[in-house]
C-alpha positions as CSV (number, residue, x, y, z in Angstrom):
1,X,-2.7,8.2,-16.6
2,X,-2.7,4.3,-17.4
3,X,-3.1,2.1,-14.7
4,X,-0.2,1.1,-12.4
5,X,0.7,-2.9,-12.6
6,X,3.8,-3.7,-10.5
7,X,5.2,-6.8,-9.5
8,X,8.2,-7.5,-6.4
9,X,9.6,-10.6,-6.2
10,X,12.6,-9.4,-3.8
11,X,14.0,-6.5,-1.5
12,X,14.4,-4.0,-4.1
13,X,11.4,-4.5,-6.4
14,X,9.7,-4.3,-2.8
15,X,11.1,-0.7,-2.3
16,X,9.8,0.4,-5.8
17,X,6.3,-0.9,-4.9
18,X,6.1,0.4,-1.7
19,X,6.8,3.6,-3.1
20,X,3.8,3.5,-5.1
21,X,1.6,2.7,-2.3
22,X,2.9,5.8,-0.2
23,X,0.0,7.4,1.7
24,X,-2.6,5.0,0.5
25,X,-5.7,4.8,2.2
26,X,-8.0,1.9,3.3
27,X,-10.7,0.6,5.3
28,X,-10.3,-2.3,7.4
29,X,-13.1,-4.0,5.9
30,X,-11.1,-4.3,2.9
31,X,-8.1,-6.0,3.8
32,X,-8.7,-10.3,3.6
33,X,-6.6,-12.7,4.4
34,X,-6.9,-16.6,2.4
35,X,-5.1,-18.7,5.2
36,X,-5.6,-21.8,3.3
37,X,-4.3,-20.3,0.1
38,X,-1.7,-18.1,2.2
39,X,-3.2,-14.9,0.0
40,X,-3.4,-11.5,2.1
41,X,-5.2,-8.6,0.0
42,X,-5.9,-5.2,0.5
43,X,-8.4,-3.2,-1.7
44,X,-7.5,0.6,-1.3
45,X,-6.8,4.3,-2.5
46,X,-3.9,4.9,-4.1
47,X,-2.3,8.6,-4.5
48,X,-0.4,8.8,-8.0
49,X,2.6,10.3,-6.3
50,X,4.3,9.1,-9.7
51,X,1.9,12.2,-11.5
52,X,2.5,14.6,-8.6
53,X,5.9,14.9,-8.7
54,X,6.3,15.2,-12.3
55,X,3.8,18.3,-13.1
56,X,3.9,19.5,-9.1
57,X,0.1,18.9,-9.5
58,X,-2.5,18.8,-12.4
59,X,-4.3,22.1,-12.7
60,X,-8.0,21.4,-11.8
61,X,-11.0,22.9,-10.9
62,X,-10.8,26.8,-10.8
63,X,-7.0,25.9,-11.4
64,X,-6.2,24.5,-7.7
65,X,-3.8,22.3,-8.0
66,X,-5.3,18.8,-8.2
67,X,-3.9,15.2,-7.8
68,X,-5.0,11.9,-8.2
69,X,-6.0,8.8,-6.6
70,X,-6.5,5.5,-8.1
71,X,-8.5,2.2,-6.6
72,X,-6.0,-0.4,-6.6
73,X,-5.4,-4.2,-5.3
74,X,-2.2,-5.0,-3.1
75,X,-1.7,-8.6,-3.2
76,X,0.6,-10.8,-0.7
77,X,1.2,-14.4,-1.8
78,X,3.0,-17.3,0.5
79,X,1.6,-15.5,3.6
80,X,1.7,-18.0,6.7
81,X,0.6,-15.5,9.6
82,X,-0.7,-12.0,9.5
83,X,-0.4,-9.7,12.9
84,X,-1.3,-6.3,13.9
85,X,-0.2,-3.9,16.2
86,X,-2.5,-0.8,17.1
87,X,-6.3,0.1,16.0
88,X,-8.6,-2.7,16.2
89,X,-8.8,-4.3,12.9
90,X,-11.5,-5.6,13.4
91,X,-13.4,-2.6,13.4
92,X,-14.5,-2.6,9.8
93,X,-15.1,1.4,9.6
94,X,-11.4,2.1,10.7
95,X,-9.2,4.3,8.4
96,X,-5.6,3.3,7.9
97,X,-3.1,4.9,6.0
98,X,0.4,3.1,4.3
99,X,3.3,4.5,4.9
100,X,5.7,2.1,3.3
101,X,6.4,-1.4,3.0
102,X,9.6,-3.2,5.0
103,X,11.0,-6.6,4.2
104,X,12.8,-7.9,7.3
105,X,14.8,-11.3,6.2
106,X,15.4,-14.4,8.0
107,X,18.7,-16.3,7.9
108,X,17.6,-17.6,4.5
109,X,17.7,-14.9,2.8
110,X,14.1,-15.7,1.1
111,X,11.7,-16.1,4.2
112,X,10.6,-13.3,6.4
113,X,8.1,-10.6,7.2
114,X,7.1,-7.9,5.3
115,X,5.8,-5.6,7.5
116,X,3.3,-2.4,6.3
117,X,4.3,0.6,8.3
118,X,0.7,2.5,8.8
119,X,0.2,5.9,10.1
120,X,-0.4,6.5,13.9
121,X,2.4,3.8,15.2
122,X,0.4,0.9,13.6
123,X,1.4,-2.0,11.5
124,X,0.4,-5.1,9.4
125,X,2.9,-8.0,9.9
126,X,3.1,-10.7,7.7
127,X,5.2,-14.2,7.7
128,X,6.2,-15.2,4.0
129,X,7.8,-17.6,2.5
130,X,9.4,-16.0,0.0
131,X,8.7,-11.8,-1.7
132,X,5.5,-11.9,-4.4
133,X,3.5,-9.1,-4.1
134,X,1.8,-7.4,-6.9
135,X,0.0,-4.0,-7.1
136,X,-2.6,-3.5,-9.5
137,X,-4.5,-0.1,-10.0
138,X,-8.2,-1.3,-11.2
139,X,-10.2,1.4,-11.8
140,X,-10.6,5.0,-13.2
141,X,-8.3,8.0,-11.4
142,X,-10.1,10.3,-9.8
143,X,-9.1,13.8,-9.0
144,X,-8.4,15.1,-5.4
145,X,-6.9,18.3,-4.4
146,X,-5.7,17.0,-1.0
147,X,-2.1,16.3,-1.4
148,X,-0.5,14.3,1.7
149,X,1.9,15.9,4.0
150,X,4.3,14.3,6.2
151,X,6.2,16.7,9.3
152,X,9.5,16.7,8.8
153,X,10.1,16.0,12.5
């Protein structure tokens, strides 16, 4: 598969990308926020949900099912404040795992938070000014045969 290069500048482009970044998996050392240049970035592990659910699963391996993941670069621009609620994130061996992406608006209609809805009840909050976020995968796929599950509950 090529590599993924997406670009959200409001609510709906937002959904699309978020979509992309389902079940993503990162580190908290990579995530870095630029407060002077109001950048927030997260380096992490991308499954290629788009190639799962076309072909159910490449055949791999002693023809398991396999999947893929990608390393890719989320990228948050006109970011003012960034909060978190749950697992220390300072902690720089902590897992996390994206769930989706939420833009909640202010009155404006441009400003807001953009929230990142992570596994286990925690979340990444940011203040923007305005939606430009870009996803960019940056290196070669490689092949996994764990595919995420979610309970249905």
């Amino acid at each position: 598969m090529s590599a993924l290069k997406i670009m959200a500048m409001d609510e709906e482009d937002l959904t699309v990308l978020s979509a992309h970044c389902q079940d993503a998996v990162f580190k908290a050392a990579d995530v870095t926020w630029l407060a002077v240049e109001k950048r927030f970035l997260i380096s992490l592990n991308r499954f290629v949900w788009e190639d799962a659910q076309k072909a159910g699963g490449l055949k791999g391996l002693l023809g398991r099912k396999s999947y893929e993941r990608h390393k890719a670069v989320l990228h948050f621009e006109q970011v003012s404040k960034v909060q978190t609620k749950g697992r220390n994130p300072s902690d720089p061996d902590a897992v996390f795992s994206l769930l989706s992406i939420e833009f909640l608006g202010d009155d404006d209609g441009v400003s807001g938070q953009i929230e990142l809805m992570l596994a286990e009840g925690h979340s990444i909050r940011l203040d923007v000014d305005c939606i430009e976020v870009r996803l960019a995968d940056f290196d070669a796929a490689w092949e996994t045969t764990n595919k995420p599950k979610h309970p249905l509950s």
